[in-house]
C-alpha positions as CSV (number, residue, x, y, z in Angstrom):
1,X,0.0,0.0,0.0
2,X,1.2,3.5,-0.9
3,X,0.9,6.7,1.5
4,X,-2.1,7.8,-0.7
5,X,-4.0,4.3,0.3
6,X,-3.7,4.6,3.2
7,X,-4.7,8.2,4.3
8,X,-7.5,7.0,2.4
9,X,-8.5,3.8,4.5
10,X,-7.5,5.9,7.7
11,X,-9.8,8.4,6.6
12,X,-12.4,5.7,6.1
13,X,-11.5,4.4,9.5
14,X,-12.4,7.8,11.3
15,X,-15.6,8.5,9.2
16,X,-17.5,5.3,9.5
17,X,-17.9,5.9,13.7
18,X,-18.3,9.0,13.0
19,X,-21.4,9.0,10.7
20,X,-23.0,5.9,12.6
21,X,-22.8,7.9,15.8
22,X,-24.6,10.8,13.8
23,X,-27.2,7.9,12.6
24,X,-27.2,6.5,16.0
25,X,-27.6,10.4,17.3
26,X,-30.4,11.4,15.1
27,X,-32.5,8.1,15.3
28,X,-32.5,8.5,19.2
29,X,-34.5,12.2,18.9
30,X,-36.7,10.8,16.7
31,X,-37.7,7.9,19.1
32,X,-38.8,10.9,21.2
33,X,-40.3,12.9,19.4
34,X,-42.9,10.7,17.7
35,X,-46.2,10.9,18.9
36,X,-47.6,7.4,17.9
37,X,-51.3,6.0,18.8
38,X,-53.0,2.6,19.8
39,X,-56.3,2.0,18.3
40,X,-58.6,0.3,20.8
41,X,-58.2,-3.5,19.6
42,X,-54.6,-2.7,20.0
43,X,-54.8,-1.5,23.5
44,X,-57.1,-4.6,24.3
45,X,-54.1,-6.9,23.3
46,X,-51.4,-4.9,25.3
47,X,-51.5,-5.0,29.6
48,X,-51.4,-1.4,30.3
49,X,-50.8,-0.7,33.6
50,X,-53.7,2.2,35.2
51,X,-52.1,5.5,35.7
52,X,-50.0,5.1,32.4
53,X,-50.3,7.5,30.2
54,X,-51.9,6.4,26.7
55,X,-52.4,8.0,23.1
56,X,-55.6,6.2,21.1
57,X,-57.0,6.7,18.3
58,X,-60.2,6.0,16.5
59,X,-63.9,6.9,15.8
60,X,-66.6,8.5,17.9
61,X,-68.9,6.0,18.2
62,X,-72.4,7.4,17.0
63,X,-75.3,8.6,19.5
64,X,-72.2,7.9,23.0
65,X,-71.5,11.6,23.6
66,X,-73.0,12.5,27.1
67,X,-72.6,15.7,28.8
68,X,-73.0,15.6,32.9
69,X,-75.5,18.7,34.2
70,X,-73.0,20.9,34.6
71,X,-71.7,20.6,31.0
72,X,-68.2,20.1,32.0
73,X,-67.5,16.5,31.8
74,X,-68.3,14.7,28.9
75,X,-68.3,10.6,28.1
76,X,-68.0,9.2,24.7
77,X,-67.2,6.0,23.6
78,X,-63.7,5.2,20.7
79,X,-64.2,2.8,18.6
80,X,-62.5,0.8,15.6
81,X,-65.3,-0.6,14.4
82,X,-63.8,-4.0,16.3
83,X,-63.8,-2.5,20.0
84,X,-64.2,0.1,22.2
85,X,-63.4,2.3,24.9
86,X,-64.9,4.7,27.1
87,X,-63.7,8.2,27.3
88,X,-64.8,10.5,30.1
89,X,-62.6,14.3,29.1
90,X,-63.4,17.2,31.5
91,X,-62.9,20.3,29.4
92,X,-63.1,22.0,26.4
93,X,-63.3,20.1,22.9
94,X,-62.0,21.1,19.9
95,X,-64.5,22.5,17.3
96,X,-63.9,19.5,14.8
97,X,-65.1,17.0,17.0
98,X,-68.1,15.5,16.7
99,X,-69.7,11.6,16.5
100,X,-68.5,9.5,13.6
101,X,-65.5,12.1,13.6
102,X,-61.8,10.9,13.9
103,X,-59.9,11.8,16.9
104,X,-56.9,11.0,19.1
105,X,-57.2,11.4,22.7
106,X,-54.3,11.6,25.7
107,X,-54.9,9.9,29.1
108,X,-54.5,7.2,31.8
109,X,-56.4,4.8,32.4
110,X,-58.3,4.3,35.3
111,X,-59.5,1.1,37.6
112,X,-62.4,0.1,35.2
113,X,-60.4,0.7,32.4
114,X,-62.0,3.5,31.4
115,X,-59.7,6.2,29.7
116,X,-59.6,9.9,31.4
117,X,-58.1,11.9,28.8
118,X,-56.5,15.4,29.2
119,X,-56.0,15.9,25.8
120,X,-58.6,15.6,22.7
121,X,-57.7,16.5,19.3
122,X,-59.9,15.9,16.3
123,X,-58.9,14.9,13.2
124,X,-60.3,16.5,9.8
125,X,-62.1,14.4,7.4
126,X,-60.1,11.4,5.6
127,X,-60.7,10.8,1.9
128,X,-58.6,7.5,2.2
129,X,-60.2,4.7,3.8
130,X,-58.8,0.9,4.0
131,X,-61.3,-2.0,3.2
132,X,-61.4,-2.6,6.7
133,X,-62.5,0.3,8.3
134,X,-64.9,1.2,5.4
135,X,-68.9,1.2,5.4
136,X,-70.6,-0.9,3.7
């Protein structure tokens, strides 16, 4: 091997740990930053623990919006067309939600497994549908 070879494979040497530490770097803030949900068959299959906070996702089950007398809790039932789970939110909801409407909610679960969210966003209308969540 000539000098030029191997500044070359020393130079290879240095930049290989180098860009896998970036990698490495880079793919641990993502793992933090992504806000991924369970839909509620999911969250039937996994043991989650009461008190942990959960993300879900799904549909607002038609006519299962309740408001208490006073207007500031509200119960509504997610579903996936498979299961369901019950939803009590104390608060204000956003303007997009509404039965039959897509939304993600934030909470823990509670004793009766029962999800008391702190955190409701709704989602816009989807065009895009799979086969298995479609109407027919």
């Amino acid at each position: 091997m000539n000098r030029k070879q191997k500044n070359r494979l020393l130079g290879i040497f240095i930049a290989l740990p180098l860009i896998s530490i970036a990698i490495g770097l880079i793919l641990f803030a993502l793992k933090q930053n992504i806000n991924l949900f369970y839909t509620p068959s999911q969250l039937n299959a996994l043991s989650v623990q009461p008190k942990q906070t959960i993300r879900i996702g799904g549909y607002v089950k038609m006519h299962s919006v309740q408001y208490d007398k006073s207007g500031e809790n509200i119960s509504f039932v997610i579903t996936d067309r498979t299961h369901d789970m019950d939803v009590t939110f104390k608060g204000v909801l956003p303007n997009l939600f509404r039965e039959g409407q897509t939304v993600v909610v934030t909470g823990k679960l509670n004793q009766q497994h029962e999800l008391m969210a702190n955190q409701v966003l709704a989602k816009h209308d989807e065009k895009y549908m799979p086969k298995a969540l479609r109407k027919e």
